[in-house]
N, C-alpha and C positions, 0 to 999 in steps of 0.2 A: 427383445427390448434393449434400446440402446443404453449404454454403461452411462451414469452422471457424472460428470466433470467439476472438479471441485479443482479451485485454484489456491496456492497461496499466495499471496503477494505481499513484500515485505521493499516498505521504500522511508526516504527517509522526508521528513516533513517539521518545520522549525525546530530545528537541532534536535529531531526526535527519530526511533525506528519506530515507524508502524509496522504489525504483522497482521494480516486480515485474509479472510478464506472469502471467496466469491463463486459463484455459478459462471461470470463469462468474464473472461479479458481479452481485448480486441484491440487493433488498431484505430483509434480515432480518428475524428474524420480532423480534427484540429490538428495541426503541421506538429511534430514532435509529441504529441501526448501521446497514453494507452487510456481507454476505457474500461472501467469496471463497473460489473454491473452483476446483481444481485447477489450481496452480502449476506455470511451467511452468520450467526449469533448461536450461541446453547438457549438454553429453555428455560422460558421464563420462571424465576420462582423468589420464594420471598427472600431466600438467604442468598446475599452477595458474594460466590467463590471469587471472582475476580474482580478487582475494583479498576483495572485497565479495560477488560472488555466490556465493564461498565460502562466508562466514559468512553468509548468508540462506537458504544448504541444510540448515548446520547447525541454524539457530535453529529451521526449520520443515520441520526431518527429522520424520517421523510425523505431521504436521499435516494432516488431509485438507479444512479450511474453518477458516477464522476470519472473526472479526469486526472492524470497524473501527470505531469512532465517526463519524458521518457529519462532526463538526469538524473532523477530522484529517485528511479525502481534502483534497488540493491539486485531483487531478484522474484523469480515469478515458476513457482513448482506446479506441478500436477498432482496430486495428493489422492489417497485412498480415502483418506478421512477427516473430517472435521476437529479440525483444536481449538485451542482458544487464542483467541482474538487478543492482541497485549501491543505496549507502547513500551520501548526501554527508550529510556535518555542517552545518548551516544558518549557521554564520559561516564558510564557506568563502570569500567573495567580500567581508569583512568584514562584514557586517553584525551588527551586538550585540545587535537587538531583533528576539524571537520576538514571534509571536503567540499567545496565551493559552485557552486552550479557553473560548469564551464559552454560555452557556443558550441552548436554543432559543427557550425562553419565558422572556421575564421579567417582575417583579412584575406586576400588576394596577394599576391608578391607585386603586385602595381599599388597598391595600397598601404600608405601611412599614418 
């Protein structure tokens, strides 16, 4: 039986870090993106543990793949196991300066 593949991905999204476990990440067919596809969540139940991977069931209730801009993954693990799903704000540890979505390509040296 072949082993399951559990992904983390952790990117950053309006001035936020998402952290999220998926079943596939792939290259997209759309020029610079990654694909993710099948999100994985803990188990439903009446008491709220986390109230971020609360709001990341809501956000991408009905979502079966999205895309990411390939500037926005921080990073993308292979994991044994499932954790939880969470959102940190990026000046959480102070920090005041983002980093800014840069081109893949830029100008040409003939180019003004």
């Amino acid at each position: 039986m072949p082993k399951k593949r559990i992904y983390k991905v952790v990117f950053m999204n309006e001035g936020k870090v998402y952290e999220v476990y998926a079943k596939s990440v792939t290259q997209s067919g759309l020029f610079g993106f990654i694909e993710i596809e099948g999100l994985l969540f803990g188990q439903k139940s009446t008491v709220v543990i986390d109230p971020s991977e609360e709001t990341l069931k809501n956000e991408f209730s009905g979502v079966s793949q999205f895309h990411i801009p390939m500037h926005s993954i921080v990073r993308i693990d292979e994991v044994a196991k499932r954790g939880a799903a969470t959102i940190h704000k990026l000046d959480e540890k102070g920090e005041k300066v983002a980093v800014l979505p840069t081109p893949i390509y830029g100008p040409g040296k003939g180019d003004s």
